[in-house]
DODREN-239131 format. One line per 5 residues: number of its first residue (from 1); their letters; for each residue x, y, z of N, C-alpha, C. Coordinates in steps of 0.02 Angstrom, whole numbers, padded with zeros to 5 digits. Example, Ala and Ser with C-alpha at 12.3 -4.5 7.8 and 13.67 -1.06 7.14 Angstrom:
2
1 = as = 00660:-00284:00390:00615:-00225:00390:00660:-00165:00390 | 00642:-00112:00354:00684:-00053:00357:00645:00002:00394
This chain:
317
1 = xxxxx = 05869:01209:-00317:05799:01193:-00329:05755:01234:-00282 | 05715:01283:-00299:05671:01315:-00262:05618:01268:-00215 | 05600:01305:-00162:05538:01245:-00124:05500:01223:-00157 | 05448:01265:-00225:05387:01242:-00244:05417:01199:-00290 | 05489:01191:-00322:05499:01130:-00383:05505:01066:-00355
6 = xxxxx = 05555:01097:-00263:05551:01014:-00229:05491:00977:-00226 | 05438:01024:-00187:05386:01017:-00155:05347:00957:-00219 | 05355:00999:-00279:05319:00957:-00341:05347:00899:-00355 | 05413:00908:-00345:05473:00842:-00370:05452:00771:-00312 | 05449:00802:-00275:05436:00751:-00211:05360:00719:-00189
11 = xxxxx = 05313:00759:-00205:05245:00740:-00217:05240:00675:-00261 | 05273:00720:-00342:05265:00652:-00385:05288:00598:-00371 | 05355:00609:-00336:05393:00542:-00314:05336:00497:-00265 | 05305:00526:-00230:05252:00475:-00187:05191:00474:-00211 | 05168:00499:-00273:05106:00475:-00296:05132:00428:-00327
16 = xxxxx = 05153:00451:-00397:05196:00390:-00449:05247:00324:-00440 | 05264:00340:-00386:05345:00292:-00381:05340:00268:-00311 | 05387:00285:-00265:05390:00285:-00180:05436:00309:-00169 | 05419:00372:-00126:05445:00407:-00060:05463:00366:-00009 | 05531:00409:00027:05560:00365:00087:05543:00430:00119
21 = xxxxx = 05523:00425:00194:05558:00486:00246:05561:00426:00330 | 05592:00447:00333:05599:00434:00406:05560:00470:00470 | 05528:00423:00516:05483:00449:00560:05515:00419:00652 | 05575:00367:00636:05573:00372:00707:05569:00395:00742 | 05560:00471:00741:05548:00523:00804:05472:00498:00848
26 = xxxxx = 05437:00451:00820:05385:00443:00841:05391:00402:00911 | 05342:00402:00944:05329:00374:01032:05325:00296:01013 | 05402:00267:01040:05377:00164:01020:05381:00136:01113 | 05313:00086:01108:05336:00056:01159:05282:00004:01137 | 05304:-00046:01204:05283:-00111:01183:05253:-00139:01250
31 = xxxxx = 05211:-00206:01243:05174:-00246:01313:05179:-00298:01300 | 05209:-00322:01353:05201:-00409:01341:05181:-00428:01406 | 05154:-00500:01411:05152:-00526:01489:05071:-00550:01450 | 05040:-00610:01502:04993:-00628:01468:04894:-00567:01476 | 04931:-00537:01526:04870:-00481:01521:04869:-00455:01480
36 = xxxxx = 04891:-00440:01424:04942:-00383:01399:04875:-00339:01365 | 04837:-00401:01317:04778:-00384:01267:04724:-00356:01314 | 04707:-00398:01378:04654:-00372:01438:04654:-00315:01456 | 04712:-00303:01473:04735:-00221:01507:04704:-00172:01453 | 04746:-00184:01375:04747:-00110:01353:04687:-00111:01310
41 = xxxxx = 04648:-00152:01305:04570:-00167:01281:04535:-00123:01316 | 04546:-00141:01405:04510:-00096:01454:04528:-00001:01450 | 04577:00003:01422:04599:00088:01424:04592:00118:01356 | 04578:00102:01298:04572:00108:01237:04523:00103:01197 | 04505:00155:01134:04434:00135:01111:04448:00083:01061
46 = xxxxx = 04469:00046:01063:04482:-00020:00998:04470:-00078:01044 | 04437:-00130:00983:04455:-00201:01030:04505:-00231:01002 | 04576:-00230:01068:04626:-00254:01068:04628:-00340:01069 | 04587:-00349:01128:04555:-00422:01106:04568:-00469:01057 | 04506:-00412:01006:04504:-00442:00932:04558:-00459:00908
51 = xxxxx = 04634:-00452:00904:04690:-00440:00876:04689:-00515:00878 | 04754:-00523:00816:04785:-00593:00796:04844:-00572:00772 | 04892:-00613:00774:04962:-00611:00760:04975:-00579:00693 | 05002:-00533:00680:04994:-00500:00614:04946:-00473:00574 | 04911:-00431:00632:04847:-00399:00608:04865:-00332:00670
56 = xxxxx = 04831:-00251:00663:04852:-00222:00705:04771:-00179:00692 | 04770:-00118:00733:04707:-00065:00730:04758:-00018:00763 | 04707:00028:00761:04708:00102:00776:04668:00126:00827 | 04673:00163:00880:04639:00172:00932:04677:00248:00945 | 04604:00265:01000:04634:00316:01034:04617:00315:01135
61 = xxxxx = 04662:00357:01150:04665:00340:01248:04631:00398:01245 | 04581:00414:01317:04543:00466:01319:04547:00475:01394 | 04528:00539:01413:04519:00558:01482:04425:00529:01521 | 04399:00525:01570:04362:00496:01581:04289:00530:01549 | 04307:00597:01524:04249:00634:01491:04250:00612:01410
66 = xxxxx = 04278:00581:01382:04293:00559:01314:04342:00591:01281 | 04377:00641:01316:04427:00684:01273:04486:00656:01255 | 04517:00657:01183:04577:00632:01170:04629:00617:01192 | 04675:00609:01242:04751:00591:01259:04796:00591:01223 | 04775:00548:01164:04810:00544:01115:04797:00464:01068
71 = xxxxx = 04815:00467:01012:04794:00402:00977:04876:00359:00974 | 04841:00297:00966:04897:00268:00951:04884:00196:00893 | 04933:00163:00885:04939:00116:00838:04956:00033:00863 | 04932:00005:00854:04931:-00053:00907:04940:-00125:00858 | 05010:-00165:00879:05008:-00227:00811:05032:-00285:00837
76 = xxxxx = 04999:-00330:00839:04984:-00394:00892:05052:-00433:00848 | 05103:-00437:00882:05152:-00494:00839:05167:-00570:00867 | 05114:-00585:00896:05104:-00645:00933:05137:-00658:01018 | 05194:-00617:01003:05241:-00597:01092:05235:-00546:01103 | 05185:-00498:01089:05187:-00441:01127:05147:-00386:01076
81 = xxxxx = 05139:-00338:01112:05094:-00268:01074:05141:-00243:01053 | 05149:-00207:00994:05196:-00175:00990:05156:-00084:00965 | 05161:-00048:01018:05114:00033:01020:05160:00077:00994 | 05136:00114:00923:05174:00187:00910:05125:00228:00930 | 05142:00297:00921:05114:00370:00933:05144:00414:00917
86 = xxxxx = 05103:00479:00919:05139:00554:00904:05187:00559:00979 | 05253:00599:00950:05305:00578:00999:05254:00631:01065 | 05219:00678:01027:05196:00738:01102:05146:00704:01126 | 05102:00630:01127:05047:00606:01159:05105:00511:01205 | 05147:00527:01201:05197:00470:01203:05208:00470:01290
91 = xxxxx = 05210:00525:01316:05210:00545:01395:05148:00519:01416 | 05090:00529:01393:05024:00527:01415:05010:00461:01398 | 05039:00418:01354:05019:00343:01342:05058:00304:01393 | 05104:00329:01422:05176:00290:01444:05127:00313:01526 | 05094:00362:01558:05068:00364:01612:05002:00331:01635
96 = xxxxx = 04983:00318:01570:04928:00288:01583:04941:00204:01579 | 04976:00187:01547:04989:00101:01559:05040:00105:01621 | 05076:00140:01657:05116:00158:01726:05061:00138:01789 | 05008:00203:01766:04975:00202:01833:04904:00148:01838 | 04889:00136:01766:04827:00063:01771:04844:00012:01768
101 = xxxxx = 04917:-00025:01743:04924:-00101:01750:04941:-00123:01776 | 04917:-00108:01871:04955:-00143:01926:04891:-00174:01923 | 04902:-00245:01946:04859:-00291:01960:04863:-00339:01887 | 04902:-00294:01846:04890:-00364:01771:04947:-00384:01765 | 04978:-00445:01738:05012:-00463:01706:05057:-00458:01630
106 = xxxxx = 05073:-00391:01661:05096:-00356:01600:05154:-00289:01636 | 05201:-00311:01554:05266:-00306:01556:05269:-00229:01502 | 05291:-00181:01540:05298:-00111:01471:05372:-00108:01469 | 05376:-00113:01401:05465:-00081:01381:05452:-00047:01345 | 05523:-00006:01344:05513:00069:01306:05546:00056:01235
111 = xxxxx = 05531:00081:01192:05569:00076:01118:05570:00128:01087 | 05577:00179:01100:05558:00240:01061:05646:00249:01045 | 05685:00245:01080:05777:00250:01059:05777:00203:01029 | 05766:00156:01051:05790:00082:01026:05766:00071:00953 | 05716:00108:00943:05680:00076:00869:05693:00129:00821
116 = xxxxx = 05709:00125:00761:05699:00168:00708:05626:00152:00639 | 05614:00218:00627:05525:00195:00585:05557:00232:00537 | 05534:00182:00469:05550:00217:00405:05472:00220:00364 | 05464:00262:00333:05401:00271:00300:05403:00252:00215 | 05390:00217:00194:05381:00186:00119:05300:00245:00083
121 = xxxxx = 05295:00298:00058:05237:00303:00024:05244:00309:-00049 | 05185:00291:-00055:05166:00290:-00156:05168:00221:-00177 | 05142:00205:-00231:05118:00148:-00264:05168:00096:-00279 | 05228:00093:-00280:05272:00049:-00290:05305:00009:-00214 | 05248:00062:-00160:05302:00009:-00107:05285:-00057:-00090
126 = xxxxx = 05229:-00079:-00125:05215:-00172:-00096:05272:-00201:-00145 | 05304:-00153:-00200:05344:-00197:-00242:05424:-00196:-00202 | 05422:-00171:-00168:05485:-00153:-00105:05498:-00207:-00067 | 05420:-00202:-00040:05433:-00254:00021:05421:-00327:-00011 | 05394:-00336:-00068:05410:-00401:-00096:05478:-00434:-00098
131 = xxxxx = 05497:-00395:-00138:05581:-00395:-00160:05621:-00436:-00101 | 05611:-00400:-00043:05622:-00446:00019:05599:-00499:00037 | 05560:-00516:-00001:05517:-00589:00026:05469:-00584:00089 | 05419:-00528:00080:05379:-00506:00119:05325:-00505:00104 | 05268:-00535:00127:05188:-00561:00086:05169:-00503:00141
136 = xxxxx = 05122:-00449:00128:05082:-00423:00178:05025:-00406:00149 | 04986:-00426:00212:04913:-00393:00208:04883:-00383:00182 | 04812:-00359:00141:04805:-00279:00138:04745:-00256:00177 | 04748:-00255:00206:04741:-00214:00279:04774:-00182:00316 | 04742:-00094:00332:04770:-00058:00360:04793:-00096:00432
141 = xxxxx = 04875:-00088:00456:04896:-00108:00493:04923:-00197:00486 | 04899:-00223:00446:04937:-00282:00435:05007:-00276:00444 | 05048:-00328:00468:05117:-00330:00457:05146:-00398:00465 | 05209:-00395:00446:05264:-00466:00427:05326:-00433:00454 | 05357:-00487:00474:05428:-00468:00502:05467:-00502:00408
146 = xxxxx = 05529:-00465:00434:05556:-00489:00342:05614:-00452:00354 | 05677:-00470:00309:05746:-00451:00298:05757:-00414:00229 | 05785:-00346:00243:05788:-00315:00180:05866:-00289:00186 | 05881:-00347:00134:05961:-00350:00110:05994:-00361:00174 | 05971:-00411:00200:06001:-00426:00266:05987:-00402:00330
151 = xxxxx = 05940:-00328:00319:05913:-00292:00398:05857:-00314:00413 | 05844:-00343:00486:05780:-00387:00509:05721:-00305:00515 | 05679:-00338:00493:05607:-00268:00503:05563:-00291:00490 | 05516:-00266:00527:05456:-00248:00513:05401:-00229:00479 | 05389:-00260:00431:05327:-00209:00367:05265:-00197:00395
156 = xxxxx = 05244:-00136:00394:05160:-00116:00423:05132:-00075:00365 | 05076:-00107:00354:05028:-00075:00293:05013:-00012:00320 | 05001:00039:00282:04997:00100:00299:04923:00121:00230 | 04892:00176:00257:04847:00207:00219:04883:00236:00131 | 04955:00244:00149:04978:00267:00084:05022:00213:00060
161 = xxxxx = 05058:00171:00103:05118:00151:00071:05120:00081:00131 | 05206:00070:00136:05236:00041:00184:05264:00067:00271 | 05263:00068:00318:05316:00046:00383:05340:00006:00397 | 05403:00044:00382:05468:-00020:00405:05492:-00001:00486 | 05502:-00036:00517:05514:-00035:00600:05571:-00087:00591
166 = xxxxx = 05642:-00044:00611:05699:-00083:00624:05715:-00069:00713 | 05782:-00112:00713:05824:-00083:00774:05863:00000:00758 | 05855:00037:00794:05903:00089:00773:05986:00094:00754 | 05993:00051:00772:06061:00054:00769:06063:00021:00690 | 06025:-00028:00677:06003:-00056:00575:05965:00029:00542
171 = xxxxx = 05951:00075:00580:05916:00141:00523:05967:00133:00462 | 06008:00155:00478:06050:00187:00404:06058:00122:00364 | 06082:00070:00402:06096:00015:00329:06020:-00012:00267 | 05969:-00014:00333:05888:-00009:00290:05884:00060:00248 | 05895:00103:00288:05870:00185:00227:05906:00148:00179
176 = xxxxx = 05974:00130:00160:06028:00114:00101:05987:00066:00094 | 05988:00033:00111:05926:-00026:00045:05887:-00013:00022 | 05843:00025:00043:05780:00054:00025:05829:00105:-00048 | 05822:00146:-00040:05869:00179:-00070:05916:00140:-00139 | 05936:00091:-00106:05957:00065:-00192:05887:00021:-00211
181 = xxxxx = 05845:00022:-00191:05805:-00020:-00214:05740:00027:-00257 | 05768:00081:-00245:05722:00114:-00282:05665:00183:-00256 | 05674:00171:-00190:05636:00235:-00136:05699:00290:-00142 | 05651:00337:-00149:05697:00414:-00154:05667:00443:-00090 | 05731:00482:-00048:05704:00541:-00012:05667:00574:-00014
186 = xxxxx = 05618:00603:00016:05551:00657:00018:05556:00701:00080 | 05514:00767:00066:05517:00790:00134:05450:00781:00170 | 05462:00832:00238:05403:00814:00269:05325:00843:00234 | 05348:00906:00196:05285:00928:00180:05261:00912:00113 | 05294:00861:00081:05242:00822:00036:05210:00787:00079
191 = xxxxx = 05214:00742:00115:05191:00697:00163:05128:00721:00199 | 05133:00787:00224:05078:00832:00259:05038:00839:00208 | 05050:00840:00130:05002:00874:00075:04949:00797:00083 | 05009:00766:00074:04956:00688:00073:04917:00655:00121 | 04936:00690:00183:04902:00679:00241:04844:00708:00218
196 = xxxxx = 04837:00783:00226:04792:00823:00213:04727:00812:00147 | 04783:00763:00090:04708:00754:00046:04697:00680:00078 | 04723:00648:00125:04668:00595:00143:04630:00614:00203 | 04631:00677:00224:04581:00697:00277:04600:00640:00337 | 04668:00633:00358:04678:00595:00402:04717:00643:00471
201 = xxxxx = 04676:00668:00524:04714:00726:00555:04748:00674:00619 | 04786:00733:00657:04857:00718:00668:04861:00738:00729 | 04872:00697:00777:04853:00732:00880:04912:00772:00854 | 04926:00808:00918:04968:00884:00899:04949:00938:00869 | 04912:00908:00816:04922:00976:00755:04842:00984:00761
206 = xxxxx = 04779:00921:00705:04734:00938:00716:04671:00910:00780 | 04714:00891:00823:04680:00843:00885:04708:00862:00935 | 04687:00883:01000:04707:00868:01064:04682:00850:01094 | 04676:00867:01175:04637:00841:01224:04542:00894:01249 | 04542:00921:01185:04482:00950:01179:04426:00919:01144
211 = xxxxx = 04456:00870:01107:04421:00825:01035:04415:00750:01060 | 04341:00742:01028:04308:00685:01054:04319:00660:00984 | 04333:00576:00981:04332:00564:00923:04297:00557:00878 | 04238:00557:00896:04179:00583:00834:04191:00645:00803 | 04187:00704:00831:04232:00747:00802:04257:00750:00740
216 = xxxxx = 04306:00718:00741:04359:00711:00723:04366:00646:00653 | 04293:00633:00666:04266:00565:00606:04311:00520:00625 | 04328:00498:00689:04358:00429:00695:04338:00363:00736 | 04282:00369:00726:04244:00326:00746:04234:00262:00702 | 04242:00271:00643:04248:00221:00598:04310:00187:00613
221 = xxxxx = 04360:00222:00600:04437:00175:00604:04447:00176:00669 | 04421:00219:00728:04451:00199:00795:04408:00188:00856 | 04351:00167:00844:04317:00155:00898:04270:00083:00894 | 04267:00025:00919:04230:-00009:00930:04165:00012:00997 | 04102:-00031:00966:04054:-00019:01024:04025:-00088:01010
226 = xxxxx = 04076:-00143:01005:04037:-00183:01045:04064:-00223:01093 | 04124:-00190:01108:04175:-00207:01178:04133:-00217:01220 | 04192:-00218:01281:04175:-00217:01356:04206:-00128:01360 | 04200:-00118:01421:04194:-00046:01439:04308:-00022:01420 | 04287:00033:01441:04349:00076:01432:04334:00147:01460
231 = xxxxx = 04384:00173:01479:04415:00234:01485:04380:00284:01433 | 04321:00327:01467:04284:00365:01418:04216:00362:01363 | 04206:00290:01371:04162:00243:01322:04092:00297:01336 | 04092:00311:01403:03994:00322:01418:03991:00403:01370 | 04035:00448:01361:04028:00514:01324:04036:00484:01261
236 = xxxxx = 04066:00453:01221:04086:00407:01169:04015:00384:01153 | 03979:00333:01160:03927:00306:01137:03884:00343:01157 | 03877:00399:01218:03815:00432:01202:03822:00480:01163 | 03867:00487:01144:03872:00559:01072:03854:00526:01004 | 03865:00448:01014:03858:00423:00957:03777:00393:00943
241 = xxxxx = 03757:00351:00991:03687:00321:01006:03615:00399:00999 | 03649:00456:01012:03605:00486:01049:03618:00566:01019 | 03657:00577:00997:03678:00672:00984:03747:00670:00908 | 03730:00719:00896:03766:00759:00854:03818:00791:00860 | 03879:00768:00864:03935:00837:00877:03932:00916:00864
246 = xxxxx = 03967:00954:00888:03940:01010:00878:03980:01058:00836 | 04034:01007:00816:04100:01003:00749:04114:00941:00744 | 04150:00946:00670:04162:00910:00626:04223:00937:00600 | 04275:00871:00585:04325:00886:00559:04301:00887:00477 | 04333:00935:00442:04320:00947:00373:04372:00981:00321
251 = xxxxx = 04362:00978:00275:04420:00986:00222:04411:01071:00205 | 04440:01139:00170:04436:01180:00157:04491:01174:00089 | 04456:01206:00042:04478:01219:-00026:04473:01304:-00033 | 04515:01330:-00063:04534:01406:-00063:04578:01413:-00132 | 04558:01464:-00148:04598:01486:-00205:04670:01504:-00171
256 = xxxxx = 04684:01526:-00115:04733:01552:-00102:04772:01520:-00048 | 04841:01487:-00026:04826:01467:00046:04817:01484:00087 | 04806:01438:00148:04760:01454:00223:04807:01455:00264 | 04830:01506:00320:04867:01508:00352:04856:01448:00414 | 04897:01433:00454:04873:01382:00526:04863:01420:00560
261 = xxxxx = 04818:01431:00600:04777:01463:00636:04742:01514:00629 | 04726:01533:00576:04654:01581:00540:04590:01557:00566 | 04552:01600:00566:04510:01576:00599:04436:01583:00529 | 04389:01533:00544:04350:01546:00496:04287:01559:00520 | 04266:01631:00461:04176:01664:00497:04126:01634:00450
266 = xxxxx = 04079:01613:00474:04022:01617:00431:03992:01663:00455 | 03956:01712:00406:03934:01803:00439:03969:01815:00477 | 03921:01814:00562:03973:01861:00577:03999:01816:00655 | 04040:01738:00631:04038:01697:00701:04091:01654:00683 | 04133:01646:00714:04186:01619:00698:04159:01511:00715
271 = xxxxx = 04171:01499:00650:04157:01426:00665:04206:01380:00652 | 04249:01398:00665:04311:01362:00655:04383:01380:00646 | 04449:01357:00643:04508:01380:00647:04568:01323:00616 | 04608:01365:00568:04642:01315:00527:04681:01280:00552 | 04701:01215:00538:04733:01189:00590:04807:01152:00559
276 = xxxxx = 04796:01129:00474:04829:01110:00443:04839:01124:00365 | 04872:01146:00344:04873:01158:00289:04926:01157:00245 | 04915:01141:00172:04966:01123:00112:04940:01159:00024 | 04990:01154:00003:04986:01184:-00061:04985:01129:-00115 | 04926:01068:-00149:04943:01014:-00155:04958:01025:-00231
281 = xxxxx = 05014:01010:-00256:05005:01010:-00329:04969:00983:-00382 | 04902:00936:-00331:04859:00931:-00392:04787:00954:-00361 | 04783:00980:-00319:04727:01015:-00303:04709:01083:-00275 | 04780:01101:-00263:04786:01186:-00252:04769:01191:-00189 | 04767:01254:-00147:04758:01270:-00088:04727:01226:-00051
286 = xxxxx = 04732:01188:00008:04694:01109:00041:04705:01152:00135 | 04642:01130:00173:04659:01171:00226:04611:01096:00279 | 04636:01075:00343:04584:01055:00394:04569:01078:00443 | 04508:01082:00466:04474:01104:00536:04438:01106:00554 | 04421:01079:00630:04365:01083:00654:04310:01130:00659
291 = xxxxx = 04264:01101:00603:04219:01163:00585:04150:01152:00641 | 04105:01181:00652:04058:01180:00675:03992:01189:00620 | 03927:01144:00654:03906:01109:00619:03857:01174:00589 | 03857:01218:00607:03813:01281:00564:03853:01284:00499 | 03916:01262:00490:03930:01264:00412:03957:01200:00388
296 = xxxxx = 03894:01185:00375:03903:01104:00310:03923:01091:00276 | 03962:01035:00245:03995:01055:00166:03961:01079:00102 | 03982:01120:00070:03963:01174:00017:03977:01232:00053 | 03989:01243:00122:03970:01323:00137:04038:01353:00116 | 04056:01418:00114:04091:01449:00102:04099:01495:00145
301 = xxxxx = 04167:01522:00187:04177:01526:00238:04227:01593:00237 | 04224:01638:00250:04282:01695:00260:04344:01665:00304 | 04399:01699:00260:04471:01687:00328:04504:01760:00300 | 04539:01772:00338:04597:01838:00331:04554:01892:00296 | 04491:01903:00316:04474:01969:00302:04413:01962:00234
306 = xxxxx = 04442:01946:00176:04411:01962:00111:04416:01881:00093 | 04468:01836:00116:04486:01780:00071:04427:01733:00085 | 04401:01676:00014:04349:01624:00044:04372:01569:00046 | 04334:01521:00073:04351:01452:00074:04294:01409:00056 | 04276:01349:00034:04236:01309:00023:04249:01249:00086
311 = xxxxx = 04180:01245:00129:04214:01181:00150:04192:01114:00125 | 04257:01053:00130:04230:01010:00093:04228:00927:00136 | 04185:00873:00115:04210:00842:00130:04290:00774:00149 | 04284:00747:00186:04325:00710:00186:04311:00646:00177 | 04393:00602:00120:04448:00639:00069:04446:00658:00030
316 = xx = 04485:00720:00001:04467:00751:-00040:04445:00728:-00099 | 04486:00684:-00109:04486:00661:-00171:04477:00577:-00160
């Protein structure tokens, strides 16, 4: 099977049906102790607070100028936080609950070996985790603990699909359930195509520690302002109360694809640089990056010399 027949074979499988891939490579750790919510409320732009037992958010850790660290995923299971991340912002989350939670009552264990993450996407996976006798959510980040064909896990609502969170040493007997139950293998770069048409970017790839999360349009899903203070809040709300970023994360459409790291001119000024990109089989060339705000969506943008781009909003579709 050539790449572009997989690439198509495996797309459909997660629009139409459900895709399995596996993500434990990702950063797991956990807080318990009764500070647990106090502490990471105070270091985080989410209110952790707010949380209730089977309800979770999305946040990101920042340096004291507002700059990214890295984001993470946060899901209150009544004994404890339980925090994923990109495995490369996983050092920087693990130093910062090290060196701020002396004085709280709170307990960090590590889970990133210990845990295995399976990814459920496309439209058939609430019929998955039913099957198991699993009521969830629908809310991003909701979750239920539940047994599938006997393996204890975790279900977490996801923007596309399901997360399943086992013990590692249960990965393979869950993939096999999943698997007779109807989830087919996928690779990673359908997954990136689908990332990419929900305009959902990715620390590592389109985020680092240069990007404020306005930026980055995540202020909606990851920032509360009507907390108590945190780590970075005063650049945070005055960018927000008071100024305009000076980029914007944004979508690029091209007849042709966009390489990662092209850089894009309007005349004669480079306002941006590719950061992610896919070949989507239902929308053709798809590119993200932090554009700067001299080119708005509609503009059309040079890369590699002669080639154009449209930039667009986010999601694409």
């Amino acid at each position: 099977m050539s790449a572009t027949t997989r690439l198509e074979t495996d797309y459909a499988v997660a629009t139409e049906r459900v895709g399995l891939i596996d993500r434990s490579e990702r950063g797991k750790l956990a807080l318990s102790g009764e500070d647990a919510k106090e502490f990471l409320t105070g270091q985080v732009t989410q209110d952790i607070l707010a949380l209730t037992p089977g309800h979770g958010g999305y946040a990101a850790f920042l340096t004291p100028k507002g700059k990214m660290l890295g984001d993470l995923r946060v899901l209150d299971t009544g004994e404890e936080l339980l925090l994923d991340t990109e495995r490369v912002a996983l050092q920087a989350l693990f130093n910062m609950i090290r060196r701020y939670s002396l004085g709280y009552r709170v307990a960090l264990h590590k889970r990133t070996l210990e845990c295995g993450l399976l990814s459920l996407i496309g439209p058939l996976a609430d019929e998955l985790v039913a099957r198991a006798g699993g009521t969830l959510g629908a809310a991003e980040h909701d979750h239920t603990a539940l047994s599938v064909d006997g393996v204890p896990a975790r279900a977490i609502r996801t923007d596309l699909g399901v997360d399943l969170l086992c013990a590692a040493d249960e990965l393979p007997a869950l993939r096999a359930a999943l698997a007779a139950a109807g989830a087919v293998a996928i690779g990673e770069e359908a997954a990136e195509i689908l990332r990419i048409e929900r305009g959902r970017p990715r620390y590592g790839v389109d985020l680092d520690d240069s990007v404020i999360p306005q930026e980055a349009q995540l202020n909606e899903r990851a920032v509360s302002f009507t907390k108590g203070c945190y780590v970075g809040q005063e650049t945070v709300a005055r960018l927000y109360y008071r100024g305009k970023p000076n980029r914007q994360l944004r979508g690029l459409a091209s007849a042709a694809p966009l390489p990662v790291g092209a850089e894009l001119w309007l005349e004669d000024r480079v306002v941006g640089t590719v950061t992610s990109s896919g070949l989507s089989p239902r929308l053709g060339p798809l590119a993200l990056a932090l554009i700067r705000r001299e080119a708005p969506v509609g503009s059309i943008v040079r890369w590699g010399g002669d080639h154009e781009a449209v930039v667009a909003e986010l999601p694409f579709d």
